[in-house]
ROLUMZA-576710 format. One line per field, with one value per atom (N, C-alpha, C): residue number from 1; atom name; y, z, x. Coordinates in Angstrom, 1 decimal. Layout:
num = NUM:...;
atomo = CA:...;
c2 = Y:...;
c3 = Z:...;
c1 = X:...;
***
This chain:
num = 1:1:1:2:2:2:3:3:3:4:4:4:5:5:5:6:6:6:7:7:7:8:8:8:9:9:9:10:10:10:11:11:11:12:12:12:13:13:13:14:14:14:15:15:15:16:16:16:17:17:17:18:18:18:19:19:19:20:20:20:21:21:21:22:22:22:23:23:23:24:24:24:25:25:25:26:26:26:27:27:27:28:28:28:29:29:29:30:30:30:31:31:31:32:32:32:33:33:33:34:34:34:35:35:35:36:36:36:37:37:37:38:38:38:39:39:39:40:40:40:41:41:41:42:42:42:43:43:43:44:44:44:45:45:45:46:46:46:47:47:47:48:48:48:49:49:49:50:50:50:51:51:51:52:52:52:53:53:53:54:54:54:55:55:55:56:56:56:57:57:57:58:58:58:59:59:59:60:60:60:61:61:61:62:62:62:63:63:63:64:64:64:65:65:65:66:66:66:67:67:67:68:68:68:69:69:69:70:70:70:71:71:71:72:72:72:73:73:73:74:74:74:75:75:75:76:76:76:77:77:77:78:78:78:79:79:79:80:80:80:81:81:81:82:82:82:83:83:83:84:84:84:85:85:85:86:86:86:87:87:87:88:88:88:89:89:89:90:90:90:91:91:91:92:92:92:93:93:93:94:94:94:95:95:95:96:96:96:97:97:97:98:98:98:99:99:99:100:100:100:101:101:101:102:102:102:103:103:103:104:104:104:105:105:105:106:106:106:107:107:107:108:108:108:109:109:109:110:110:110:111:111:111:112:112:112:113:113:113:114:114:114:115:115:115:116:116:116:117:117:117:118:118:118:119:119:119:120:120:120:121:121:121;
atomo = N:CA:C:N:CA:C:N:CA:C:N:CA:C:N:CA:C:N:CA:C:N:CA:C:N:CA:C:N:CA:C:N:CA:C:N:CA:C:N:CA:C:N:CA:C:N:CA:C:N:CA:C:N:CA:C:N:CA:C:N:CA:C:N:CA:C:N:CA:C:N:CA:C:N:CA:C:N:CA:C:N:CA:C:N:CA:C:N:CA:C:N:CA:C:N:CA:C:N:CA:C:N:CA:C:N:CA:C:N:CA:C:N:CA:C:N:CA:C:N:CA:C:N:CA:C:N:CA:C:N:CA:C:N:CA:C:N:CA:C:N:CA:C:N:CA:C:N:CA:C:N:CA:C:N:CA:C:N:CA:C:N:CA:C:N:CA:C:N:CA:C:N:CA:C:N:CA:C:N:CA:C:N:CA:C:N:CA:C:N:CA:C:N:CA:C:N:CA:C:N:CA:C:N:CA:C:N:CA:C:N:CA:C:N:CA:C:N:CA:C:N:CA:C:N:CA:C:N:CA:C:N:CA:C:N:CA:C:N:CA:C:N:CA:C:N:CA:C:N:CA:C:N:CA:C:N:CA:C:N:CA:C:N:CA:C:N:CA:C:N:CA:C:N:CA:C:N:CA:C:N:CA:C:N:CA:C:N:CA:C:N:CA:C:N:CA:C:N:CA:C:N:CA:C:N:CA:C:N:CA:C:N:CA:C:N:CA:C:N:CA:C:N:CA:C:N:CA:C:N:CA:C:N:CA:C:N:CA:C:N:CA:C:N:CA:C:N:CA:C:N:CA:C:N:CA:C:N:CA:C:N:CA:C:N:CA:C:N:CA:C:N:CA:C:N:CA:C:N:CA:C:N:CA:C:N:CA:C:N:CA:C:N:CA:C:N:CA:C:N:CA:C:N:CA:C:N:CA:C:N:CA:C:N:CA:C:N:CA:C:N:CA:C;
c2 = 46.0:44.9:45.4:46.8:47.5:47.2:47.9:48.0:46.7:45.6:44.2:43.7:44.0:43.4:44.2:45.0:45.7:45.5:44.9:44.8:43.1:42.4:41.0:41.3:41.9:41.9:42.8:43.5:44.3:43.2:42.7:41.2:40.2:39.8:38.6:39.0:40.3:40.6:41.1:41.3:41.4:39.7:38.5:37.3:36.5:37.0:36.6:35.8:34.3:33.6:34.5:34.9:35.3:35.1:34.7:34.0:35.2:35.1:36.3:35.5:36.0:35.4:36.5:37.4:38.5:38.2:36.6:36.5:35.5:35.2:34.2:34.8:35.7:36.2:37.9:38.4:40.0:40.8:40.3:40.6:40.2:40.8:40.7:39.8:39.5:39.4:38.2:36.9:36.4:36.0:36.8:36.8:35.8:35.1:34.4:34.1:34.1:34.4:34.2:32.8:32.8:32.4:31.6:30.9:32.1:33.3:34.4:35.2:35.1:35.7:36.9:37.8:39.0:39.5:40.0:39.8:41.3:41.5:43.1:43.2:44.2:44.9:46.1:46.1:46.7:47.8:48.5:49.8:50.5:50.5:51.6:52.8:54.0:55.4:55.9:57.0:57.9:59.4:58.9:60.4:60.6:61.3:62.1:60.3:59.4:58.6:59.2:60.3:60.6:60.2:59.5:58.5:57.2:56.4:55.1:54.3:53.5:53.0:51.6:51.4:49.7:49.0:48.3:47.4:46.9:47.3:46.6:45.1:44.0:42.9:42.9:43.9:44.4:44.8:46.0:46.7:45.4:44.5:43.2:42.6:42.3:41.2:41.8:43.1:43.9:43.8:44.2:44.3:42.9:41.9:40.5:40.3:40.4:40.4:39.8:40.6:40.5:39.4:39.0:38.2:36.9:36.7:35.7:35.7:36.4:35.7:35.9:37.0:37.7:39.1:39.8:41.0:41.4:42.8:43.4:44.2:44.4:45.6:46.4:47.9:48.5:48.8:48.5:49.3:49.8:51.3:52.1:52.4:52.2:52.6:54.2:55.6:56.6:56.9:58.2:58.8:58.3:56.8:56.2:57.1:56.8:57.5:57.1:57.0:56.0:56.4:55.7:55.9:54.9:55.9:54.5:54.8:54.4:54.8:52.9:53.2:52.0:50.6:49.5:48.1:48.5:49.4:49.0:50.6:50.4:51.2:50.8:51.2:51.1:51.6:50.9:52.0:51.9:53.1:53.2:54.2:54.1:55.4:55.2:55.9:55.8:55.6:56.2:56.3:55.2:54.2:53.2:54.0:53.9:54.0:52.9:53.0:51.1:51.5:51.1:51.0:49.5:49.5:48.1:48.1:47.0:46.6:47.5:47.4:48.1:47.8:48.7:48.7:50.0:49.7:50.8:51.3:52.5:53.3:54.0:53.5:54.5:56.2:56.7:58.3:58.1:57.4:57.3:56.6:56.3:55.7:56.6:56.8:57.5:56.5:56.7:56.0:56.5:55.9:56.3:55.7:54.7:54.1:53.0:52.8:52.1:50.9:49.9:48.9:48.9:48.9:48.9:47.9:47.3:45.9:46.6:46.4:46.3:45.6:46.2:45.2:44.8:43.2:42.7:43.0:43.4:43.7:42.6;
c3 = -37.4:-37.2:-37.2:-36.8:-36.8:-38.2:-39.2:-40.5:-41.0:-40.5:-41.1:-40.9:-39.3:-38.7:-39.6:-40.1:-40.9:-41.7:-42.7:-43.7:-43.9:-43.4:-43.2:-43.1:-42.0:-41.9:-43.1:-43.6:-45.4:-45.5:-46.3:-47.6:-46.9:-45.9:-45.4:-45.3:-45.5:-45.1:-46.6:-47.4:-49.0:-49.7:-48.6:-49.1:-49.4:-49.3:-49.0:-48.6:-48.8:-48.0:-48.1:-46.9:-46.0:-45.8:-46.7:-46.0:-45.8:-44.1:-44.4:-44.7:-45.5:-46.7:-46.3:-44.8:-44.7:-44.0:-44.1:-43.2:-44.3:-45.4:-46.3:-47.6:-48.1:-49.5:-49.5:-50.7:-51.2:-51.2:-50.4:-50.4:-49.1:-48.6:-47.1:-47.5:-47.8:-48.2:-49.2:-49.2:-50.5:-50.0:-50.8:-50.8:-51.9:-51.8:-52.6:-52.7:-54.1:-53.9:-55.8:-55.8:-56.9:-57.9:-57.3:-57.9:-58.3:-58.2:-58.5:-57.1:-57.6:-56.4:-56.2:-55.3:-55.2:-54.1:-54.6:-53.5:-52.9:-51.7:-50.8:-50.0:-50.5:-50.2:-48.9:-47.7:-47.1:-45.7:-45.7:-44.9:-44.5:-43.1:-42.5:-41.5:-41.6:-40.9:-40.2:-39.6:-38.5:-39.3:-40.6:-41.6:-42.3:-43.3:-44.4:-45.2:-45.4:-46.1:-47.7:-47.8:-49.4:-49.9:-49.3:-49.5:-48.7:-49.1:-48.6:-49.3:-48.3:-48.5:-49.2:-50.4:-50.6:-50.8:-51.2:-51.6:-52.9:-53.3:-54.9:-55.1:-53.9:-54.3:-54.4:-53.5:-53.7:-54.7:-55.6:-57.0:-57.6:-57.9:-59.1:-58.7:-57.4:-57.4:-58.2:-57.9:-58.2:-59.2:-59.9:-61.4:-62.4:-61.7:-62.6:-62.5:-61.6:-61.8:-62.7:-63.8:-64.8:-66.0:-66.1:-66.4:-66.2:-65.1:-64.0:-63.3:-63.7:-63.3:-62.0:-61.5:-60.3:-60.1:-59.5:-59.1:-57.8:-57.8:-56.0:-55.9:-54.8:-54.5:-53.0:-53.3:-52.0:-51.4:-49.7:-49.0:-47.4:-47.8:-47.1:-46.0:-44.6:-43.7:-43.3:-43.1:-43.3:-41.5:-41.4:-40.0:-39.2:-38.5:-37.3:-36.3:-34.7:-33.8:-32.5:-32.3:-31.4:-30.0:-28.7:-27.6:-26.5:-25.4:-24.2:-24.5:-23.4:-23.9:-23.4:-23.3:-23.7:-23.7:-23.6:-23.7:-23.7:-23.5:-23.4:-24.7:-25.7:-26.7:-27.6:-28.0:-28.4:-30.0:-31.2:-32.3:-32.1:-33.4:-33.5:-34.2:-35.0:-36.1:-37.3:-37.8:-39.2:-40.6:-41.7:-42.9:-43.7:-44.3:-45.5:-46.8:-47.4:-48.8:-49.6:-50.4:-51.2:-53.2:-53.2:-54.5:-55.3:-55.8:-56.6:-58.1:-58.1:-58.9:-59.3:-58.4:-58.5:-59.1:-59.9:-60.8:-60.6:-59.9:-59.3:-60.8:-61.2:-62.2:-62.1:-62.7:-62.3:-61.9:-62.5:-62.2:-61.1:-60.0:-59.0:-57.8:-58.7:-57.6:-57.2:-56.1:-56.1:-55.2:-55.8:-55.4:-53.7:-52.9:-51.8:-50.9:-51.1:-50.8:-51.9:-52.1:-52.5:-52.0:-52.4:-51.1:-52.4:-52.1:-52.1:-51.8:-52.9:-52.5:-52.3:-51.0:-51.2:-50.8:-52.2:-52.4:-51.1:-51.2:-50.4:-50.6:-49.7:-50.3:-49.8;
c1 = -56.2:-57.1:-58.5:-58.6:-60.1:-60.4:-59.6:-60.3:-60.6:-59.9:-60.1:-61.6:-61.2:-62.7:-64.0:-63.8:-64.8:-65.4:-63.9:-63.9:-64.5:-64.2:-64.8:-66.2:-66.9:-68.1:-68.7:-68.1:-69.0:-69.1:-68.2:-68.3:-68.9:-69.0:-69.9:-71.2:-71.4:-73.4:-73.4:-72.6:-72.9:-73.0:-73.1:-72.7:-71.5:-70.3:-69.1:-69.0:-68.3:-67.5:-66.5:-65.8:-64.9:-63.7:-62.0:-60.9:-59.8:-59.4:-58.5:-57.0:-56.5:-55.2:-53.7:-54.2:-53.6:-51.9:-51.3:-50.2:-49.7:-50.4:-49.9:-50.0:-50.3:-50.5:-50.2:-50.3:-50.4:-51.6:-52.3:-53.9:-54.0:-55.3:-56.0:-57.0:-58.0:-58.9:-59.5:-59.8:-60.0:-61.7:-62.4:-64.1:-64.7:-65.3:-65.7:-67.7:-68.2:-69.6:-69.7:-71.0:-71.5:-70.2:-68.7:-67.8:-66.6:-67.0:-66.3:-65.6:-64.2:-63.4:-63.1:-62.9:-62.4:-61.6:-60.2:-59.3:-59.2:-59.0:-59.6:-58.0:-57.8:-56.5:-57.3:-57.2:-57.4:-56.9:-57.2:-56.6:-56.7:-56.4:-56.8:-55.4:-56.7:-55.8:-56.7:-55.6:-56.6:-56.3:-55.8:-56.2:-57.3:-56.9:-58.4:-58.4:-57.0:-57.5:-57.1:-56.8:-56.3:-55.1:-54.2:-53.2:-53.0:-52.9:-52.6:-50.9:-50.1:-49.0:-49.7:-49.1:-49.2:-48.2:-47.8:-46.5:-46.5:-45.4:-44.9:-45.9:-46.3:-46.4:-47.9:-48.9:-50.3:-50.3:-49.7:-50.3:-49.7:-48.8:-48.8:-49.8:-50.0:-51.7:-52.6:-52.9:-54.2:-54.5:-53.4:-52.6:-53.0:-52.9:-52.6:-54.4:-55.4:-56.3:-57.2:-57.4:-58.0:-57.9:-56.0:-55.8:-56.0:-55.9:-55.9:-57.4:-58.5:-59.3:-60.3:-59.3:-60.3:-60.0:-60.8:-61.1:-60.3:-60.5:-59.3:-59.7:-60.5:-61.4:-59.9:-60.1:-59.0:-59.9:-60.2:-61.2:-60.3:-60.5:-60.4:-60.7:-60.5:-61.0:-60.7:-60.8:-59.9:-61.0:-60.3:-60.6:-61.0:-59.8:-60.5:-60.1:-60.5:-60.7:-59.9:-58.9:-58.0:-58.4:-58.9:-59.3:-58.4:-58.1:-57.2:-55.9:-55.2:-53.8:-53.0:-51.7:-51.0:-51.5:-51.9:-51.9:-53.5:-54.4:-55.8:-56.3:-55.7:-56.5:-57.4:-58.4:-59.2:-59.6:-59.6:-60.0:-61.7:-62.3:-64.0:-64.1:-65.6:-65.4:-64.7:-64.4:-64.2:-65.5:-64.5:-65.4:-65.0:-65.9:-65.3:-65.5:-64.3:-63.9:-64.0:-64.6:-64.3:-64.3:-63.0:-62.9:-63.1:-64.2:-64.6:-63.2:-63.0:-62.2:-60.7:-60.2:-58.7:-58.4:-57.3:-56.5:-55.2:-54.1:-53.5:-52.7:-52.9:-52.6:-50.7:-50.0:-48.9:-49.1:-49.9:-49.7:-50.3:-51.0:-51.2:-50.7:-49.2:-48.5:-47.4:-47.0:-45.8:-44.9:-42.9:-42.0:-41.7:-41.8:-41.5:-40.2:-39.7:-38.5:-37.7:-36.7:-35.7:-35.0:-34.9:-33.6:-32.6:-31.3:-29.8:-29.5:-28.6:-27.9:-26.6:-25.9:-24.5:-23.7:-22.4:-21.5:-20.8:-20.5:-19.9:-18.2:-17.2:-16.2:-15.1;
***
């Protein structure tokens, strides 16, 4: 939620209308400015940030982009700072990463899990 709140406030002080799309769609993010959309896949860690998890249904959004008409920016939150311990923790800090116009590349994807259908017997 840190990195969201973040990420909302970039794109609204860059001019952004603002919708977070993050519990109904494949994207966090649907920005809108000057009739042109851009959809923000966003993420955060408390690592370096040189890898991030996405989902098969984020790289096809990101993916279909172009054809369809809008842009997908990935913005990185990397080395947040976690403070407080159980029910009262706190994130703060961190570096934004922002990749304008994604396009997730296979050689930069790597397979990390599988699902298995099994047979019913």
């Amino acid at each position: 939620m840190y990195a969201m709140d973040l990420a909302k406030k970039h794109y609204a002080a860059l001019g952004f209308k603002v919708t977070d799309t993050s519990s109904t769609h494949p994207y966090d993010l649907s920005c809108l400015k000057n009739d042109r959309v851009t959809r923000v896949e966003v993420k955060g860690t408390q690592t370096t940030g040189s890898t991030v998890d996405v989902t098969v249904a984020e790289v096809e959004s990101a993916r279909c982009g172009e054809k369809l008409g809008y842009a997908t920016d990935l913005f990185v939150v990397h080395s947040i700072r976690l403070t407080g311990a159980g029910d009262s923790i706190h994130a703060n800090g961190g570096t934004i990463h922002k990749i304008s116009d994604w396009f997730p590349m296979d050689a930069r994807l790597k397979t990390m899990t599988f699902r298995y259908e099994v047979e019913r017997i």
